[in-house]
N, CA, C and O atoms as a CHARMM CRD file, in Angstrom:
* protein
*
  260
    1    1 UNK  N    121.35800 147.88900 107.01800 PROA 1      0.00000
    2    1 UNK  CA   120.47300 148.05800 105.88300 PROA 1      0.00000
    3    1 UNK  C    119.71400 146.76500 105.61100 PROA 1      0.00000
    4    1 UNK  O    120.30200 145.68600 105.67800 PROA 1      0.00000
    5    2 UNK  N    118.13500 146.86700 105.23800 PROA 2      0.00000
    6    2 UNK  CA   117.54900 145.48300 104.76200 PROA 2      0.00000
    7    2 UNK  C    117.50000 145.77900 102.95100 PROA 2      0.00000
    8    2 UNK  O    117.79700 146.72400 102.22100 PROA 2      0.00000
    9    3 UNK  N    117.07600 144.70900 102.80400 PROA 3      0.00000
   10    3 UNK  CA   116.79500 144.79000 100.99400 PROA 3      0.00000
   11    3 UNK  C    114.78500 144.42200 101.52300 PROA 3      0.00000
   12    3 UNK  O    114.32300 143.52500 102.22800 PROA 3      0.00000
   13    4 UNK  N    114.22200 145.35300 100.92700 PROA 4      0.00000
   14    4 UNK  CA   112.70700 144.99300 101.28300 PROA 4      0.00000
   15    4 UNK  C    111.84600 144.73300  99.66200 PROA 4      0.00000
   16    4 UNK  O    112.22400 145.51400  98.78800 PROA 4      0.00000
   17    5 UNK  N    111.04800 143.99100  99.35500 PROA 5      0.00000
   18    5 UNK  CA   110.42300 143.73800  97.96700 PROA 5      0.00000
   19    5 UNK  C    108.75800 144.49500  98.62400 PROA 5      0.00000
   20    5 UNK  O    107.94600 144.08400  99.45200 PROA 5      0.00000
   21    6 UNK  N    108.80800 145.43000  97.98200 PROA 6      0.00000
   22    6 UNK  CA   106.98300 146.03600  97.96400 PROA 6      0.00000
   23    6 UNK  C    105.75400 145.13000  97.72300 PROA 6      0.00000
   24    6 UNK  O    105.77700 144.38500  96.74300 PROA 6      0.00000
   25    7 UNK  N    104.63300 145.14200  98.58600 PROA 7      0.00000
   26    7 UNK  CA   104.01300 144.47900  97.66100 PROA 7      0.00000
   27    7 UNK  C    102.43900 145.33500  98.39200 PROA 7      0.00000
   28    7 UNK  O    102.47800 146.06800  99.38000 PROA 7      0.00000
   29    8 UNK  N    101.52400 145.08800  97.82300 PROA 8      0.00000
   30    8 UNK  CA   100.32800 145.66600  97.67200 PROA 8      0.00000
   31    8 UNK  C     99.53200 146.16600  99.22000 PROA 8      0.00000
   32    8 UNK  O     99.59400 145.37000 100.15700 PROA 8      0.00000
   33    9 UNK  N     98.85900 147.39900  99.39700 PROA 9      0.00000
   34    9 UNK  CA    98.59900 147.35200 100.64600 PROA 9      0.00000
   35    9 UNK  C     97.48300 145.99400 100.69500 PROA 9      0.00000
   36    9 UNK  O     97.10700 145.53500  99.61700 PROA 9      0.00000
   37   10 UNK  N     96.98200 145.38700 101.99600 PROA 10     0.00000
   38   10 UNK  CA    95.47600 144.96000 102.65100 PROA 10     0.00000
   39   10 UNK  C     94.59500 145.26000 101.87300 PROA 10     0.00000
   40   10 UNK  O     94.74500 146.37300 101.36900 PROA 10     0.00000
   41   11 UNK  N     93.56400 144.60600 101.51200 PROA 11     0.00000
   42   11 UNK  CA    92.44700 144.80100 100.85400 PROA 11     0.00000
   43   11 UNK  C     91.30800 145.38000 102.31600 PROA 11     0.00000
   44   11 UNK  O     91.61000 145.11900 103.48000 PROA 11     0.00000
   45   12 UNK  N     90.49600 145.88200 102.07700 PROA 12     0.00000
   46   12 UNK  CA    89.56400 145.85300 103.41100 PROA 12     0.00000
   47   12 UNK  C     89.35100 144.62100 103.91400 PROA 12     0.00000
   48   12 UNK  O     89.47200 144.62900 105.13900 PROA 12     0.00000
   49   13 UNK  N     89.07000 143.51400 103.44200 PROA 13     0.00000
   50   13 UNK  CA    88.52300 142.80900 104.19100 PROA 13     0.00000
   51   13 UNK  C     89.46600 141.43000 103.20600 PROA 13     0.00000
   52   13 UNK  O     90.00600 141.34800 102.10300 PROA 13     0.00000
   53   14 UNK  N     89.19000 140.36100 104.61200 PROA 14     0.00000
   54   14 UNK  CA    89.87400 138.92800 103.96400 PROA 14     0.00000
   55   14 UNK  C     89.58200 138.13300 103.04100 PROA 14     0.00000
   56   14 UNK  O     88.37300 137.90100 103.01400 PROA 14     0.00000
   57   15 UNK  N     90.25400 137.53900 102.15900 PROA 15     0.00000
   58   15 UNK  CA    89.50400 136.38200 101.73300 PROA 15     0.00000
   59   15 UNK  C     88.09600 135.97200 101.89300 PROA 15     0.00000
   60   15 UNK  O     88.07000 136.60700 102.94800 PROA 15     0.00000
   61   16 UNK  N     87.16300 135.59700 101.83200 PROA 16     0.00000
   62   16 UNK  CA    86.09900 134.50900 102.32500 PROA 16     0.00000
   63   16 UNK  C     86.35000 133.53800 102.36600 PROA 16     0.00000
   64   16 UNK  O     85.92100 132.96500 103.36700 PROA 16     0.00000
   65   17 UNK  N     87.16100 132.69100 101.39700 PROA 17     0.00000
   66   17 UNK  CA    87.32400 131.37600 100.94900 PROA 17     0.00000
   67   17 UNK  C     88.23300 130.82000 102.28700 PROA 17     0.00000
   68   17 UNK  O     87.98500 129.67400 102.66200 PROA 17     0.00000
   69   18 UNK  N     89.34600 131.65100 103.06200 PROA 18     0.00000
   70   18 UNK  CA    90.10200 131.12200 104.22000 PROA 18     0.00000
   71   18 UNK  C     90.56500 132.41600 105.27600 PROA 18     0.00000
   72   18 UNK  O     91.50200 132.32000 106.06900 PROA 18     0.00000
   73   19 UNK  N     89.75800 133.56500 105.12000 PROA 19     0.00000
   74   19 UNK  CA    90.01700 134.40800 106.15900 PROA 19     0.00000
   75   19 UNK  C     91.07200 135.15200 106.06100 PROA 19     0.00000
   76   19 UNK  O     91.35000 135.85300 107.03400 PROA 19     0.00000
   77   20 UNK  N     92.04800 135.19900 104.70600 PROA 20     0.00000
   78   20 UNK  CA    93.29900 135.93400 105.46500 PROA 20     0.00000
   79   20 UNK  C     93.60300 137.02700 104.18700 PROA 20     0.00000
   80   20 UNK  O     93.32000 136.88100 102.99700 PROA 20     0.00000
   81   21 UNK  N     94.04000 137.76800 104.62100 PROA 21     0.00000
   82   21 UNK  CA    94.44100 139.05900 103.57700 PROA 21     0.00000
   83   21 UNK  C     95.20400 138.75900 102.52700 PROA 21     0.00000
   84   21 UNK  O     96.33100 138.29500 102.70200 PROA 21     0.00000
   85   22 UNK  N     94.82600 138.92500 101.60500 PROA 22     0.00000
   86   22 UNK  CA    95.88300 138.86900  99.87800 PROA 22     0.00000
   87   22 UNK  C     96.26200 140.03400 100.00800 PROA 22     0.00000
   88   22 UNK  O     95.80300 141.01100 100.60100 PROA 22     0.00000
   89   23 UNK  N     97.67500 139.74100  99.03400 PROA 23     0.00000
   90   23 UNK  CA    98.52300 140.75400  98.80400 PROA 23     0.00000
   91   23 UNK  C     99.12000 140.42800  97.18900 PROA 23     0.00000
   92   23 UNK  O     98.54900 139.58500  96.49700 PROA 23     0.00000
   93   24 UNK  N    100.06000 141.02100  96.79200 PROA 24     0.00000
   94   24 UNK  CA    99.94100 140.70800  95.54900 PROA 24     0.00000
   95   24 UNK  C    101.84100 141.74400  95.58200 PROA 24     0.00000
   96   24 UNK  O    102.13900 142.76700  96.20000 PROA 24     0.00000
   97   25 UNK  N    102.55700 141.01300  94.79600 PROA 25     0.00000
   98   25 UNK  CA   104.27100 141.74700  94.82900 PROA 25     0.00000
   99   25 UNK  C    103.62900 143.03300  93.59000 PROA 25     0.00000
  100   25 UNK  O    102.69800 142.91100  92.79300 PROA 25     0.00000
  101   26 UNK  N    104.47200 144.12800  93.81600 PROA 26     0.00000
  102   26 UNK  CA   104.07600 145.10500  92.91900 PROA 26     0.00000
  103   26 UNK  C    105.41700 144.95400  92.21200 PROA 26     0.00000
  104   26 UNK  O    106.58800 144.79500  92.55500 PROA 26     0.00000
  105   27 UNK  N    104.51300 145.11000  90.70400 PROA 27     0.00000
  106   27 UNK  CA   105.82700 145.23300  89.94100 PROA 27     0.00000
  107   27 UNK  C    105.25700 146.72200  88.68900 PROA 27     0.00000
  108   27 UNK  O    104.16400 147.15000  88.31900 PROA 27     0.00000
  109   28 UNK  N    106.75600 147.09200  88.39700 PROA 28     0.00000
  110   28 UNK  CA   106.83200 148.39800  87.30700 PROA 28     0.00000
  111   28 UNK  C    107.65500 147.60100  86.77600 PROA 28     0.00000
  112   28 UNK  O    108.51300 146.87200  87.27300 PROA 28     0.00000
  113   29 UNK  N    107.11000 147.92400  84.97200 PROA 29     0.00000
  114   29 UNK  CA   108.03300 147.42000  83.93800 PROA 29     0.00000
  115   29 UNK  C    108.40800 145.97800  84.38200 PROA 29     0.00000
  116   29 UNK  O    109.46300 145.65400  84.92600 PROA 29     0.00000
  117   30 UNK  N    107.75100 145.46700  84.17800 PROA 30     0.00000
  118   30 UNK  CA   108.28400 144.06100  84.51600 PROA 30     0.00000
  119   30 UNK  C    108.66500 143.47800  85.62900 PROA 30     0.00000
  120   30 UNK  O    108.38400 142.29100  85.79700 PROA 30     0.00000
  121   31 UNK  N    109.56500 144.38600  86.85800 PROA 31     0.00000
  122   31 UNK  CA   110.01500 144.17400  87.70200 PROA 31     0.00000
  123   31 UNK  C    109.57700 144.15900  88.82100 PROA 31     0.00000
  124   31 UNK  O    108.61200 144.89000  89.05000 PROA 31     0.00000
  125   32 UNK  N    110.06100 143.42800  89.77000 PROA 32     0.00000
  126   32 UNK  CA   109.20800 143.82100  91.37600 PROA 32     0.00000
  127   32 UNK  C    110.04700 144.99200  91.87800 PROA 32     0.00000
  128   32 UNK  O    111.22200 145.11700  91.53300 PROA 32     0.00000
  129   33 UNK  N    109.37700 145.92400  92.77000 PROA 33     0.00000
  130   33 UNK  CA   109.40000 146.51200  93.23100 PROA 33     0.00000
  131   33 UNK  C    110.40500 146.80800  94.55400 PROA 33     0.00000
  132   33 UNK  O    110.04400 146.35200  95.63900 PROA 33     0.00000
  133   34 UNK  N    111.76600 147.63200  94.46100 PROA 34     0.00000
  134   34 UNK  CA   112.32900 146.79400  96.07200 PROA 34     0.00000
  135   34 UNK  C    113.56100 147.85000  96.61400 PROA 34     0.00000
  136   34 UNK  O    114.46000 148.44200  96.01600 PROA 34     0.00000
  137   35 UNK  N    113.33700 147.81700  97.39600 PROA 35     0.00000
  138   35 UNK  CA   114.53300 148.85200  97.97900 PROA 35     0.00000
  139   35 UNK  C    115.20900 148.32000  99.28600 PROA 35     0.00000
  140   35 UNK  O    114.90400 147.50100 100.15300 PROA 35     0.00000
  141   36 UNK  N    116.30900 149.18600  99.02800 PROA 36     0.00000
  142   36 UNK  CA   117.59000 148.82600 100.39100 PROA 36     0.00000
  143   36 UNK  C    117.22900 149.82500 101.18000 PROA 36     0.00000
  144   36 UNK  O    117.29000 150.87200 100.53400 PROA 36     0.00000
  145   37 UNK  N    116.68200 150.10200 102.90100 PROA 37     0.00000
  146   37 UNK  CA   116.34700 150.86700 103.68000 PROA 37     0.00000
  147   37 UNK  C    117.03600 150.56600 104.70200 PROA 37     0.00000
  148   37 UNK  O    117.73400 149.56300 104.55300 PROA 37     0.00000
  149   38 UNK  N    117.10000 151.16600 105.86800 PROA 38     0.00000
  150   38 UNK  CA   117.68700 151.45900 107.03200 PROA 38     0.00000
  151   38 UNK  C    116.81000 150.78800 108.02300 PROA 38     0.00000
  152   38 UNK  O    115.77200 151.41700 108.22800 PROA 38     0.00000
  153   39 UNK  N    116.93000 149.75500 108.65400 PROA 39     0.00000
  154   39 UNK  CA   116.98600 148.73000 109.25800 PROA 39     0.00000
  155   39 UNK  C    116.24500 149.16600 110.46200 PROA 39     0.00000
  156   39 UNK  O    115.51800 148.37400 111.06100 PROA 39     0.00000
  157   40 UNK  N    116.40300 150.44500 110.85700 PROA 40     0.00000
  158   40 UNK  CA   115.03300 151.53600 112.01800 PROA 40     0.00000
  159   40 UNK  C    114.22500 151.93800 110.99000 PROA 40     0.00000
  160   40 UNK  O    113.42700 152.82100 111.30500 PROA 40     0.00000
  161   41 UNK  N    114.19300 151.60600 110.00100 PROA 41     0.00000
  162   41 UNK  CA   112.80200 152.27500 109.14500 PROA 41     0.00000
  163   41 UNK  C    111.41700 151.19200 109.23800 PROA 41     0.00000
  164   41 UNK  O    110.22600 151.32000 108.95300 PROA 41     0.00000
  165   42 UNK  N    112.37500 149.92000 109.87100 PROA 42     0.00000
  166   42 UNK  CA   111.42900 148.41100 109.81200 PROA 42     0.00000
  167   42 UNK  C    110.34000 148.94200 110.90900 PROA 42     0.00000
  168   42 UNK  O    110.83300 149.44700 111.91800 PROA 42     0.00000
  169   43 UNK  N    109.20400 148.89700 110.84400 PROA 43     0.00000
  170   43 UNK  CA   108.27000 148.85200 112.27600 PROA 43     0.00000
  171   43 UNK  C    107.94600 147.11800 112.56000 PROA 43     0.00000
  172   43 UNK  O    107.95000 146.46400 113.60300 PROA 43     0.00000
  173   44 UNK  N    107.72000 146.80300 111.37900 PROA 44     0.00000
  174   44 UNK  CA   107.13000 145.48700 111.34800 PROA 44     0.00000
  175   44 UNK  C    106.93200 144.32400 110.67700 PROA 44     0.00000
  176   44 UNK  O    106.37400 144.29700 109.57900 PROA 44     0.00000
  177   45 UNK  N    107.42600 143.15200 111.35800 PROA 45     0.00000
  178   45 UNK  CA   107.90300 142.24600 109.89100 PROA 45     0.00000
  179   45 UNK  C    106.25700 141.26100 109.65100 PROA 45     0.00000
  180   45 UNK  O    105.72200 141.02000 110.73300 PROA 45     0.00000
  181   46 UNK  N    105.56500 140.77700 108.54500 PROA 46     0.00000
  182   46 UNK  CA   104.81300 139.99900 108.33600 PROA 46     0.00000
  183   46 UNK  C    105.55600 138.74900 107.29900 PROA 46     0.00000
  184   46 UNK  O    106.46700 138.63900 106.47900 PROA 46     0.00000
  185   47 UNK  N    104.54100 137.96800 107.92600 PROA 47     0.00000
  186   47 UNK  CA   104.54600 136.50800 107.22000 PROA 47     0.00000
  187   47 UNK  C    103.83100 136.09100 106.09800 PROA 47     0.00000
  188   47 UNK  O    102.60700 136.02500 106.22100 PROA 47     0.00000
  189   48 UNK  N    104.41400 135.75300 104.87000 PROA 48     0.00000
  190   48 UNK  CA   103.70000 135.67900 103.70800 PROA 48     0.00000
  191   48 UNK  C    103.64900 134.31600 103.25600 PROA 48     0.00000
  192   48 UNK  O    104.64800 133.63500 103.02300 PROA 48     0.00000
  193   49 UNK  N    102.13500 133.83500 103.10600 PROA 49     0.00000
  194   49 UNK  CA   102.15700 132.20000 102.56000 PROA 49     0.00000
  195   49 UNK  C    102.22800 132.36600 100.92700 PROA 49     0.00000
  196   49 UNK  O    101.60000 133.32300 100.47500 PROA 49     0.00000
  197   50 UNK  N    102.86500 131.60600 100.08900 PROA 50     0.00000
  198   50 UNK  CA   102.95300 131.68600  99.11900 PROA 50     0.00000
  199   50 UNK  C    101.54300 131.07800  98.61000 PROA 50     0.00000
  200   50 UNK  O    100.89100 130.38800  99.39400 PROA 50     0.00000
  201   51 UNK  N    101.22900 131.24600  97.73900 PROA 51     0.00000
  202   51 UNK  CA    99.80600 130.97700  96.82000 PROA 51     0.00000
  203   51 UNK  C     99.97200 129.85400  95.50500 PROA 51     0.00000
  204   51 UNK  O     99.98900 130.16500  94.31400 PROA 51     0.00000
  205   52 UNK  N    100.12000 128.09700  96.23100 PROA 52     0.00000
  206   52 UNK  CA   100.71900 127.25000  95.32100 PROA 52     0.00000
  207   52 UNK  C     99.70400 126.42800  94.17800 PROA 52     0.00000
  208   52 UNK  O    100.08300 125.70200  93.25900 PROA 52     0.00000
  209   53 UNK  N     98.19000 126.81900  94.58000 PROA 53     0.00000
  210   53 UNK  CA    97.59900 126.30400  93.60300 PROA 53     0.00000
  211   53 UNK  C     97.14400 125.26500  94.40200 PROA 53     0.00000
  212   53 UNK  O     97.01500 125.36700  95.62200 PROA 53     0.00000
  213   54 UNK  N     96.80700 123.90800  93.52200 PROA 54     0.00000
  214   54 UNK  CA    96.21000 122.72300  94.24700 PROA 54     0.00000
  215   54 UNK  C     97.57700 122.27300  95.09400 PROA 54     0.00000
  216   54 UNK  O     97.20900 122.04700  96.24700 PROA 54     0.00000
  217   55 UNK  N     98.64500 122.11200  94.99700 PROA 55     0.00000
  218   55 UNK  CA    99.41000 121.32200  95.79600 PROA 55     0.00000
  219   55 UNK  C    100.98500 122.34900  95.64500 PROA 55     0.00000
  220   55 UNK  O    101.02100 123.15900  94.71900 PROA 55     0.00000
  221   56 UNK  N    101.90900 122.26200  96.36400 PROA 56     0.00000
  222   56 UNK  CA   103.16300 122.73100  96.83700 PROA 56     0.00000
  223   56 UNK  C    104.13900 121.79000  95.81000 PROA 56     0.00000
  224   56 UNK  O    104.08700 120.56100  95.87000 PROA 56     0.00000
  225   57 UNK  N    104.83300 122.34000  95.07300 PROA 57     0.00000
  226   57 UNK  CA   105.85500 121.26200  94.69800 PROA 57     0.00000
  227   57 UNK  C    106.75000 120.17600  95.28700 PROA 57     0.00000
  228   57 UNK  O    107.63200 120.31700  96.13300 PROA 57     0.00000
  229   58 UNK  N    106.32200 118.99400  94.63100 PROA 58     0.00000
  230   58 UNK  CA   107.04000 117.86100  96.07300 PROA 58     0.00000
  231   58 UNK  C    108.40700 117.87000  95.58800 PROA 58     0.00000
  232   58 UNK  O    108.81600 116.76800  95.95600 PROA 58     0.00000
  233   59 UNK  N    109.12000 118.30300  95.13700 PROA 59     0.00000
  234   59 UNK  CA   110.63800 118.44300  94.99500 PROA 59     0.00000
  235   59 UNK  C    111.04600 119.74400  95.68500 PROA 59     0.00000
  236   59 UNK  O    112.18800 120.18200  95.54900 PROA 59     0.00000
  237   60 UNK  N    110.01800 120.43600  96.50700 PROA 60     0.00000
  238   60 UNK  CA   110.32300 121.35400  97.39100 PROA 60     0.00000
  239   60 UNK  C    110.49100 120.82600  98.60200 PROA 60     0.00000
  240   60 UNK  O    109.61400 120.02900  98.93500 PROA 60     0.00000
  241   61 UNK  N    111.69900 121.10700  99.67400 PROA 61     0.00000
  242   61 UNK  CA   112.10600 120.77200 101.27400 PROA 61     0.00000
  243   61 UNK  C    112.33800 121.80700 101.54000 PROA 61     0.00000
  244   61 UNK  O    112.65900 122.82000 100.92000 PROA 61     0.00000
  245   62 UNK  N    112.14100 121.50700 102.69300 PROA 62     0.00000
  246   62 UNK  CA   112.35300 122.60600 104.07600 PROA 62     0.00000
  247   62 UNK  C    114.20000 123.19900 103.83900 PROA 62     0.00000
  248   62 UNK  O    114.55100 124.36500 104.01900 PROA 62     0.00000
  249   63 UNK  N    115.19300 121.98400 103.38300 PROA 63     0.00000
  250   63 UNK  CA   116.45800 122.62900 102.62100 PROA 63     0.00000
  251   63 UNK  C    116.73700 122.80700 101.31700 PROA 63     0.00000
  252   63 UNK  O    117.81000 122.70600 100.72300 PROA 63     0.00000
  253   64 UNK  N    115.42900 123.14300 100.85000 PROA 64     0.00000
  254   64 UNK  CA   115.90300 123.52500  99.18700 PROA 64     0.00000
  255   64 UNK  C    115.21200 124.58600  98.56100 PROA 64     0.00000
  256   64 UNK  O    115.22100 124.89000  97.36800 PROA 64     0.00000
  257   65 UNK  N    114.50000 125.21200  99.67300 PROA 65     0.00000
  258   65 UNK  CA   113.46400 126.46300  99.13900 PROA 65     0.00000
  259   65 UNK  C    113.42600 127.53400 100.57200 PROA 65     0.00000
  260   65 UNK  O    112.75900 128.56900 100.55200 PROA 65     0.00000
């Protein structure tokens, strides 16, 4: 079983500003969106950059986030 968090389909088209597709976590009532599925239900995993603003928190490491 995975635990999967939903989040918004592809917009048609990318960004302009850097080319790459936004997405956005869906939430109801407050919450995100997320279910436990069956692990053959996966077709395909994507990579999500987080969206930090002008800069990444520097008390963030590669072992603490």
């Amino acid at each position: 079983l995975a635990y999967v968090e939903w989040f918004t389909q592809f917009p048609p088209t990318p960004d302009s500003n850097h080319g790459i597709f936004k997405v956005s976590c869906i939430v109801q009532s407050g919450e995100r969106v997320a279910s436990i599925i069956p692990v053959a239900n996966i077709h395909q995993s994507v990579h999500l950059i987080p969206k930090f603003g002008p800069a990444a928190p520097r008390q963030w490491t590669s072992s603490k986030v």
